[in-house]
KEPA-805538 format. One record per residue (C-alpha): x, y, z; residue in one letter. Coordinates in steps of 0.2 Angstrom, whole numbers. Layout:
SITE    xx    yy    zz res
SITE     X     Y     Z   A
...
//
This chain:
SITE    xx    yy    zz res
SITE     0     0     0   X
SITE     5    17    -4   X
SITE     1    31     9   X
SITE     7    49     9   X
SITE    10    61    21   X
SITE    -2    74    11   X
SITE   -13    75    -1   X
SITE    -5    77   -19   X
SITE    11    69   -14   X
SITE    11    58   -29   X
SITE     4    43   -23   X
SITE    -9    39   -38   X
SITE     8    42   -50   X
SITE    20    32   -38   X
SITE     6    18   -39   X
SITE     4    17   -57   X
SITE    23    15   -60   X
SITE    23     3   -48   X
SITE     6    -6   -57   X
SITE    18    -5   -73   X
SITE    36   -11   -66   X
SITE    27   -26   -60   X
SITE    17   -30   -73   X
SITE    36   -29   -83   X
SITE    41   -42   -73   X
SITE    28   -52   -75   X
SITE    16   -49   -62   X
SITE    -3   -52   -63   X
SITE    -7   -34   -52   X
SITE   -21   -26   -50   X
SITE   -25    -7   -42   X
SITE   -35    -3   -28   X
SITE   -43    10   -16   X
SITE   -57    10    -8   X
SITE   -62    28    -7   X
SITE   -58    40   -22   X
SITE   -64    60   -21   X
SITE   -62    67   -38   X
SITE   -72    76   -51   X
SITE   -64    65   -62   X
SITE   -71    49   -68   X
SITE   -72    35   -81   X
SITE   -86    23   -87   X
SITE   -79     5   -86   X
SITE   -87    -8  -100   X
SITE  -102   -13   -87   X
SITE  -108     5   -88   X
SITE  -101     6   -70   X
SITE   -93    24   -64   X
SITE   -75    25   -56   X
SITE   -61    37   -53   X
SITE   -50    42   -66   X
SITE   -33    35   -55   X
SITE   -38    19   -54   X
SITE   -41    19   -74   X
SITE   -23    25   -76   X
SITE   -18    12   -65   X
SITE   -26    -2   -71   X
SITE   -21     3   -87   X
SITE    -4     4   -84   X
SITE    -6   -13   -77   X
SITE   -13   -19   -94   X
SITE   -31   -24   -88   X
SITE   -46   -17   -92   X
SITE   -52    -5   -79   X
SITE   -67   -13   -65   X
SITE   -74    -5   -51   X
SITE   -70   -16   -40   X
SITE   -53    -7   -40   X
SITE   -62     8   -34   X
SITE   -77     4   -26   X
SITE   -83    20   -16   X
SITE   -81    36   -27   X
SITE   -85    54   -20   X
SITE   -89    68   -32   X
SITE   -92    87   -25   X
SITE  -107    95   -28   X
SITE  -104   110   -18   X
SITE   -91   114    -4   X
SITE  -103   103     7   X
SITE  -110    89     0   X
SITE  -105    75   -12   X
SITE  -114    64   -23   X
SITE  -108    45   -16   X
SITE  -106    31   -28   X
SITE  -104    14   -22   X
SITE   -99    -2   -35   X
SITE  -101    11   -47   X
SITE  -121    17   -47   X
SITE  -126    33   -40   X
SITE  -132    29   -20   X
SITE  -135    46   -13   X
SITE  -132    63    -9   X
SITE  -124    69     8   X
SITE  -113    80    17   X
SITE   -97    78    27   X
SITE  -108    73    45   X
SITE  -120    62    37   X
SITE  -106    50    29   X
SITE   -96    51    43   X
SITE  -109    43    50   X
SITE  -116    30    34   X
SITE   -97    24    33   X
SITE   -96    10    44   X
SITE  -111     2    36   X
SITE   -95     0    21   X
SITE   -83    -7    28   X
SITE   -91   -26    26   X
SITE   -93   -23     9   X
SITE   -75   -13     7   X
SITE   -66   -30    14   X
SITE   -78   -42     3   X
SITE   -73   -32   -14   X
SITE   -54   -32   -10   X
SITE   -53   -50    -5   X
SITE   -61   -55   -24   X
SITE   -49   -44   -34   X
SITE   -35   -51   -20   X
SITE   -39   -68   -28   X
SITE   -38   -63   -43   X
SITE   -22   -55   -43   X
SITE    -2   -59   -40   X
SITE    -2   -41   -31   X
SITE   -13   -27   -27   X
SITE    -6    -9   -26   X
SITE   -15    -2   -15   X
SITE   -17    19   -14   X
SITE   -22    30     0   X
SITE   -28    46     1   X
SITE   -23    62     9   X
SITE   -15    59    26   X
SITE   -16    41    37   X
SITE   -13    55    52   X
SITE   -28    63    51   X
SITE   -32    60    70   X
SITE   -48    65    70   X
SITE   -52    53    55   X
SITE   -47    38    62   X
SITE   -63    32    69   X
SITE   -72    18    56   X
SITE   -58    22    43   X
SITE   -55    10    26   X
SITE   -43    21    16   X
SITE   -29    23    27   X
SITE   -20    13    40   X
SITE   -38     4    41   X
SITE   -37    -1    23   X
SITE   -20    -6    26   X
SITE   -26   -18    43   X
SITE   -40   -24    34   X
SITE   -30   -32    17   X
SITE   -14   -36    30   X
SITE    -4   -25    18   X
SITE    12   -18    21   X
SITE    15     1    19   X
SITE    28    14    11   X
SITE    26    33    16   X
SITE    27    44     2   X
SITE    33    62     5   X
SITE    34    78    -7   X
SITE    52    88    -6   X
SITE    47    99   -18   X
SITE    34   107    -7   X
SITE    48   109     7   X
SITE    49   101    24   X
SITE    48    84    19   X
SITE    56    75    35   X
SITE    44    85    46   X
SITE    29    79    37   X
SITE    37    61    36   X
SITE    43    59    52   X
SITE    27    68    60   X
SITE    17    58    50   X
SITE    27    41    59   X
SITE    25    52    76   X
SITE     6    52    75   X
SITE     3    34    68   X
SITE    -1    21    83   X
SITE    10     8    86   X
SITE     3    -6    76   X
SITE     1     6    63   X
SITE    20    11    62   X
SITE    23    -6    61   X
SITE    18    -8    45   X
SITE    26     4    37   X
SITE    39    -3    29   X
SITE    50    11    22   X
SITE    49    27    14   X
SITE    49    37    -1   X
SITE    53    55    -4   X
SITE    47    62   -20   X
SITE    50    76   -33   X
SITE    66    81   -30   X
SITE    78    94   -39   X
SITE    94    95   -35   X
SITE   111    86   -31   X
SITE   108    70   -21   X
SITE   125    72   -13   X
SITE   117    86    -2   X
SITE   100    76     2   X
SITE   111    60     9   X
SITE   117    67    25   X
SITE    96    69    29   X
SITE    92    55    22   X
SITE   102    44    34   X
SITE    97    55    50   X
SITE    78    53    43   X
SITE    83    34    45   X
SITE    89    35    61   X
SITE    74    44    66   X
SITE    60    35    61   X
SITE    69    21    61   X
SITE    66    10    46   X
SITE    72    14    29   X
SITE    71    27    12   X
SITE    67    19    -3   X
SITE    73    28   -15   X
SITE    72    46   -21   X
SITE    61    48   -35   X
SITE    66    67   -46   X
SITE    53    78   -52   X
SITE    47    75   -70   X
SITE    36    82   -83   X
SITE    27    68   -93   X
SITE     8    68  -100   X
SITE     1    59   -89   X
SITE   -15    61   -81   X
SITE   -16    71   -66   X
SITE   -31    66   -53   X
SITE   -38    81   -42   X
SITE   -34    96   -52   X
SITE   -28   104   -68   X
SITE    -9   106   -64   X
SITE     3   118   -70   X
SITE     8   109   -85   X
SITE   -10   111   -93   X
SITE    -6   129   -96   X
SITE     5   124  -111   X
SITE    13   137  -124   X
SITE    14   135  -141   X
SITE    32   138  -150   X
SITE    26   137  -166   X
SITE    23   155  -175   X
SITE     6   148  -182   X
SITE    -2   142  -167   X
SITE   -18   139  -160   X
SITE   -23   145  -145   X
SITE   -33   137  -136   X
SITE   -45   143  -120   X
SITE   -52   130  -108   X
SITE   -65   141   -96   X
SITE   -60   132   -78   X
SITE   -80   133   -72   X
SITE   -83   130   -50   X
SITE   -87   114   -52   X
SITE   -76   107   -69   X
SITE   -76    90   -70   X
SITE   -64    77   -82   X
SITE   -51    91   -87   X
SITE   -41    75   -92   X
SITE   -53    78  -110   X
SITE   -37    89  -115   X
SITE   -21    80  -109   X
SITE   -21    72  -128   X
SITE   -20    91  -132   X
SITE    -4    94  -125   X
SITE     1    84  -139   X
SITE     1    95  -153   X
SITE    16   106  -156   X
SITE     5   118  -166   X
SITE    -9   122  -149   X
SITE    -5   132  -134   X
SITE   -19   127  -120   X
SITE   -22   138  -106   X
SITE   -36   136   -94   X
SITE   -46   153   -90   X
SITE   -53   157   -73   X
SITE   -70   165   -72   X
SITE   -64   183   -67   X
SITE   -49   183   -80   X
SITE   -46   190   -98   X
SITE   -50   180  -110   X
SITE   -43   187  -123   X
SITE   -49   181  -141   X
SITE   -44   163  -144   X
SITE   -45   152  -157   X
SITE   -53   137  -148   X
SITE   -66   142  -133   X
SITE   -69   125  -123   X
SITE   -83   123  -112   X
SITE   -80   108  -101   X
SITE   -90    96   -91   X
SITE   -96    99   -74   X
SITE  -103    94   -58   X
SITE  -117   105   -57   X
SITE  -121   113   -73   X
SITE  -132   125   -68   X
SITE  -123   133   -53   X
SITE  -110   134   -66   X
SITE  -119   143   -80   X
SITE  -125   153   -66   X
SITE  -107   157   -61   X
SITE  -102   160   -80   X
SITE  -115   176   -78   X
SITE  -111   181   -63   X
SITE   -94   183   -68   X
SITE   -99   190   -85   X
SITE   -88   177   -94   X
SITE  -105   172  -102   X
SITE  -104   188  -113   X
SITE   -85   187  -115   X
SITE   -88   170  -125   X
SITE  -105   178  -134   X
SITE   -93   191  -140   X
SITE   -78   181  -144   X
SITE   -89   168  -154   X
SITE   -96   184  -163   X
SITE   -78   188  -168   X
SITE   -72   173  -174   X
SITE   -69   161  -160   X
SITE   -74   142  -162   X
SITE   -85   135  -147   X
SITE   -83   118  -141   X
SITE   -94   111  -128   X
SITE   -93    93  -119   X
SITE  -105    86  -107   X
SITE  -109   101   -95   X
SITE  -102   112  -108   X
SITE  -113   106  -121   X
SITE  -128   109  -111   X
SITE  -122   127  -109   X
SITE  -121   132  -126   X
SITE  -142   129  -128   X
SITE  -154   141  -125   X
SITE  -160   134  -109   X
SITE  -155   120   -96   X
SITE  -172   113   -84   X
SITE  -172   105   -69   X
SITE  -189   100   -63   X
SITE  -186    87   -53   X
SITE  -171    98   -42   X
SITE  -158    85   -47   X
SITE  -144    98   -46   X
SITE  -152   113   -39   X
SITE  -164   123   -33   X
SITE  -166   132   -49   X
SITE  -180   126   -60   X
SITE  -171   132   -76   X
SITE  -160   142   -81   X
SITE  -156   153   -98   X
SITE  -141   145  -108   X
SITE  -128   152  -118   X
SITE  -137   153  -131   X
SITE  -124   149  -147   X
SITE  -135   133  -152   X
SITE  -152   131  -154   X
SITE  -155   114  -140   X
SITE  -161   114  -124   X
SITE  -158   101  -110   X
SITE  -170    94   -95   X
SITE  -160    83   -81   X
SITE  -168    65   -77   X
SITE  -167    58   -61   X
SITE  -157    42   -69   X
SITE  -139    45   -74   X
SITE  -131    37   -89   X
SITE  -116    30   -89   X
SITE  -109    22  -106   X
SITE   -96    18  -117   X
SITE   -97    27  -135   X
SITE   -89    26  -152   X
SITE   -96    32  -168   X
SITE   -92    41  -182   X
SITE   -93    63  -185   X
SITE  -104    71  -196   X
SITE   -92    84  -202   X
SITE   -74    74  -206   X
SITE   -82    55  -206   X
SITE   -68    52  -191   X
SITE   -70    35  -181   X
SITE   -73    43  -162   X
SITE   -73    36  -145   X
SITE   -75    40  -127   X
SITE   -88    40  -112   X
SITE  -104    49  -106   X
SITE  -108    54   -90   X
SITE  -125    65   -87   X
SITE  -139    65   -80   X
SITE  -149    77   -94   X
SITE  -154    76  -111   X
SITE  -152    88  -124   X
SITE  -167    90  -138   X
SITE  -165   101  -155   X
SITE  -176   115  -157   X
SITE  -172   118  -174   X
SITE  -159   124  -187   X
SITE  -144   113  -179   X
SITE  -137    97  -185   X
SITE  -133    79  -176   X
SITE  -112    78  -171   X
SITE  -110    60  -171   X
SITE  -117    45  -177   X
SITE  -116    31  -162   X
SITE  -112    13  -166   X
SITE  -125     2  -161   X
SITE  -129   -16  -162   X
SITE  -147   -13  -165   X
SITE  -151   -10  -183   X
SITE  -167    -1  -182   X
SITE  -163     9  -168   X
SITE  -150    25  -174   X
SITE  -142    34  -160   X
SITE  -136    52  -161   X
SITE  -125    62  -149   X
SITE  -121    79  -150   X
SITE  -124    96  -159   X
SITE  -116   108  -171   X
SITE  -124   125  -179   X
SITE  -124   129  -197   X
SITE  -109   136  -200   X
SITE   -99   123  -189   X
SITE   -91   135  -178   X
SITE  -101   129  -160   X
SITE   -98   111  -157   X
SITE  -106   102  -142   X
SITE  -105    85  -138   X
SITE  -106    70  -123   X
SITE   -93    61  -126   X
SITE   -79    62  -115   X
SITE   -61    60  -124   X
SITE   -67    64  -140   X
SITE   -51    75  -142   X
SITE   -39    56  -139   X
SITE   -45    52  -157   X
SITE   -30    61  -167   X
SITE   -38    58  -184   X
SITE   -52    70  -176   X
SITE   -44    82  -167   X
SITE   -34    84  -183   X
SITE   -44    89  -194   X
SITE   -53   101  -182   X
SITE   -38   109  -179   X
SITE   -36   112  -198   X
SITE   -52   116  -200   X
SITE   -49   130  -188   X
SITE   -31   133  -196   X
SITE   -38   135  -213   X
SITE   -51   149  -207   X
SITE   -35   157  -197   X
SITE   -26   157  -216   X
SITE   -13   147  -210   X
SITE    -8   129  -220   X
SITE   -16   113  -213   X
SITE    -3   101  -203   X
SITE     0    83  -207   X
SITE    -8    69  -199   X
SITE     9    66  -187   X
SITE     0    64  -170   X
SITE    -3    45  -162   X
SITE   -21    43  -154   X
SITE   -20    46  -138   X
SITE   -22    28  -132   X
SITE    -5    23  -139   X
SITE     5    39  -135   X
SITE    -2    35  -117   X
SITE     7    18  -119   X
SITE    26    28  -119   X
SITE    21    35  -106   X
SITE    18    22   -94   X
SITE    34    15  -102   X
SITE    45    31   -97   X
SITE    37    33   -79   X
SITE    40    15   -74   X
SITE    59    17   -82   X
SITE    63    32   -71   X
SITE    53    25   -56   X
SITE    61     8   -58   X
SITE    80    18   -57   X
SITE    74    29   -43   X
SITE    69    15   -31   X
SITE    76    -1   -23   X
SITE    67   -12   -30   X
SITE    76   -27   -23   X
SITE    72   -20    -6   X
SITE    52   -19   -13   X
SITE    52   -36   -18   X
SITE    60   -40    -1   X
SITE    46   -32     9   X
SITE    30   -40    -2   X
SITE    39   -56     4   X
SITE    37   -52    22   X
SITE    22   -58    32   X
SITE    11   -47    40   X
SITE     7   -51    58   X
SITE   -10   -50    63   X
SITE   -16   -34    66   X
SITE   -33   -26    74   X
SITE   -43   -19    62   X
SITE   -52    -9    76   X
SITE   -50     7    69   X
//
């Protein structure tokens, strides 16, 4: 298992390199934790909802992603409350009191759905989240050092240098753990460093005879495309050195969910991507993308309030190309309803206005896998949809995509674009990981901007992903002791209490 002393130490990454380094060697592994909060999440093959790191991880890991790895997943739906998801299917709403107090009703099933993937697995790399020395969070815990006692699982610390005070948090973090739970910590990691390690050794050894077991290794800070859970990280903000780029304006909304839309993005030499706060310039880009979203409506609302509504009205009016996904397409309609209050209080509110749909949310969410092909280059698309509304045309717009079906009398369309194909809105999630795709919409937007159209050079996203892992478990697998890791999978865990 893989705890840090912080939230956004590296642990989901640390456990993905690990997920591929084994599965290298040979390994049947397998990703787990039991608790995820992200606004991030993936659709698996069963129509079952999980978060975005276990995808990563599992995918490093060469299986296909199952929500057994992540059985619990809780989304924010304001700074109080959360939408809960257990095995993958929308349970409830609550706030912070009312799961602290649903939780140990969990913990049963938490056990039962780690001991099946344990069976069916060589290894399990198991993640944490945030801190196992939340004192006050102890109490019924099954993502921490209760997670740990409950699959037997031995534990390396993660800590993040680059933040600064690294041994504190490290051997503060040991200071607070109980005593069966320090036993189980087996070494340590410190992540993201810069600098000359001859400097770092001298605390490396006192941190050892401090805490009194061993550093792992030291892992270096790194820049690779690779998805990032919680937030949309520095890197997102990527210039362009190409003299003919394309810039491209990502509004970050409240309550923005599945930014990992555009990592395939950061691909292309010829885009610069920059995510726009509500309250700053937007300037006049190329590309203006409206993403997905928790709550729709408190988002459109907050696009008003903000007057960054009328900043898109008037750069779309100039020349800017909208492009709308999930949330975002639901935007860029004339009007969003919610009868049955499954986001808000609001009833309905006044859209965008840049396409001529509207939406009404359902009380049932769908969760699916899509491919299909567009309307407008006849490129093969694929990705997922998660909403809970549906969007209906009211005239003078055109169908995006048609969706492969099975069915032959039944035709399935996602999606929306106007008449002179300069709003696009759509469902799917990852709809910019097909290259062919994005390609041609990039040229599209080139050929309007009077530059020359670029050659088909990128890979889809799926294979570029690949490299990826490739490169992370390479410079993992040199940072670490690995024979010291293999040592300490081979050690028996005595019983511990899982009274926790």
């Amino acid at each position: 298992m893989i705890q840090g002393t912080a939230s956004s130490v590296g642990k989901s990454i640390l456990c993905t390199a690990l997920c591929r380094i084994f599965s290298q060697d040979g390994y049947n592994v397998n990703p787990f934790k039991s608790q995820n909060m992200s606004l991030n999440s993936y659709i698996t093959p069963e129509g079952h909802e999980m978060g975005r790191a276990q995808v990563m991880q599992a995918e490093a890991a060469g299986k296909i992603p199952n929500v057994k790895m992540n059985p619990i997943l809780l989304k924010p739906t304001s700074d109080r409350k959360s939408q809960v998801i257990i095995n993958g299917k929308v349970y409830a709403n609550m706030d912070a009191v009312e799961y602290f107090a649903f939780k140990p009703q969990l913990k049963t099933d938490i056990k039962k759905t780690y001991d099946e993937l344990e069976t069916e697995s060589d290894l399990v790399i198991i993640e944490g989240a945030g801190s196992p020395a939340e004192i006050n969070l102890k109490k019924n815990d099954f993502v921490n050092m209760g997670m740990a006692k409950l699959a037997k699982s031995p534990v390396i610390l993660v800590g993040d240098i680059d933040r600064g005070g690294v041994f504190a948090s490290l051997a503060g973090t040991m200071l607070l753990l109980d005593e069966d739970e320090r036993k189980l910590v087996k070494g340590v990691i410190i992540n993201k460093f810069r600098g000359s390690l001859e400097i770092l050794e001298p605390g490396l050894k006192m941190l050892e005879e401090i805490i009194k077991i061993p550093v792992l290794g030291v892992v270096p800070f790194f820049k690779l495309n690779i998805e990032d859970e919680d937030s949309a990280s520095y890197w997102m903000n990527k210039k362009s050195d190409a003299k003919d780029s394309i810039d491209i304006a990502v509004i970050r909304l409240p309550y923005m969910s599945n930014f990992t839309d555009f990592n395939s993005l950061l691909q292309y030499s010829d885009v610069g991507v920059r995510f726009v706060e509500l309250g700053e310039t937007l300037g006049q880009p190329d590309i203006i993308i409206l993403p997905g979203t928790k709550s729709t409506i408190s988002d459109m609302k907050n696009l008003r309030d903000s007057t960054m509504a009328e900043k898109i009205i008037k750069c779309h009016q100039n020349g800017s190309y909208v492009f709308g996904i999930c949330g975002g397409f639901q935007m860029l309609g004339q009007r969003i309803y919610d009868p049955m209050k499954v986001e808000t209080s609001f009833d309905e509110i006044e859209g965008l206005g840049l396409i001529n749909t509207e939406t009404q949310f359902m009380s049932e969410k769908t969760t699916v896998l899509s491919e299909g092909i567009d309307r407008i280059f006849k490129c093969h698309v694929r990705g997922y949809e998660i909403h809970m509304g549906e969007t209906s045309f009211l005239g003078n717009v055109s169908p995006f995509i048609d969706i492969n079906t099975t069915e032959a009398s039944k035709n399935i369309l996602d999606g929306a674009v106007n008449d002179d194909l300069t709003v696009f809105g759509t469902y799917l999630h990852g709809i910019f990981d097909s290259a062919s795709f994005t390609r041609s919409f990039l040229n599209m937007v080139r050929r309007k901007k009077g530059l020359e159209e670029r050659p088909y050079e990128e890979q889809n996203y799926w294979v570029f992903k690949e490299s990826q892992y490739d490169q992370l478990a390479d410079i993992v697998r040199q940072s670490l002791d690995m024979d010291k890791i293999y040592s300490i999978l081979s050690e028996e865990i005595v019983e511990v209490s899982c009274d926790a």
